[in-house]
N, C-alpha and C positions, 0 to 999 in steps of 0.2 A: 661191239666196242663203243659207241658212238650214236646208238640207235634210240639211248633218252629213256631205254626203259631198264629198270633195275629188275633185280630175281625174281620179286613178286610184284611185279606190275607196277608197281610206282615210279618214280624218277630215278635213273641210277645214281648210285653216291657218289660219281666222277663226273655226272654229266654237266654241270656249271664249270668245272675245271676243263674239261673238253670244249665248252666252248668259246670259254674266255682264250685258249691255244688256237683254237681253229678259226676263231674274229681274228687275231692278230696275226695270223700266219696269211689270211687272205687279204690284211690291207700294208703289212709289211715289203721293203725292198727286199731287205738279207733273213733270209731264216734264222739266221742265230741272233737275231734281235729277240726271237720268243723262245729262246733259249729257256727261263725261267720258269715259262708258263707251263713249256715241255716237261722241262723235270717234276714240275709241280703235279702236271696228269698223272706222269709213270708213279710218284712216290703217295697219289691215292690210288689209284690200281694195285700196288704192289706193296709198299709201304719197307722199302728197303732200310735208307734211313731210319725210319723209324724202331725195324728191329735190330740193324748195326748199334745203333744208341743205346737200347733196353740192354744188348749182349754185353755192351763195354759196362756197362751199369752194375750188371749182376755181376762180371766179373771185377770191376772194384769191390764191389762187396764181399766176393768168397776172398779178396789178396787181403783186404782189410780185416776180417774175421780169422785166417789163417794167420795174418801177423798177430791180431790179440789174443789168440789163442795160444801161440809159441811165447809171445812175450809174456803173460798169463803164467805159465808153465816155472819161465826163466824166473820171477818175483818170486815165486812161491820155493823153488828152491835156492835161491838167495836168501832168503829170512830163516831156512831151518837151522 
């Protein structure tokens, strides 16, 4: 988790994020003061938000495409 090295040897992609949470968690009083930095580790580890966001995304896209599709439909036999 933590150990600085990524898949192939180099620096892991979370490791600066790991330890700008782990400085703050060792000179903080209350844990949830690095609240932010926390979530900020999990969501490069995991990248939760980031695909919640892309899913609401594409699904705007197929409502918005099914509505001009239907309304599409609706003009076209209005005008015959």
């Amino acid at each position: 988790m933590a150990s600085g090295f990524g898949i192939h040897g180099g620096k892991g992609r979370c490791y600066d994020t790991w330890m700008d949470f782990s400085e703050c968690m060792s000179r903080c009083a209350v844990p949830g003061d690095c609240a932010a930095l926390r979530d900020d580790y999990f969501e490069c580890l995991h990248h939760r938000k980031e695909y919640s966001r892309i899913n609401a995304i594409n699904k705007e896209k197929e409502r918005q495409a099914a509505l001009h599709k239907d309304g599409g439909k609706d003009q076209k036999a209005g005008h015959h």
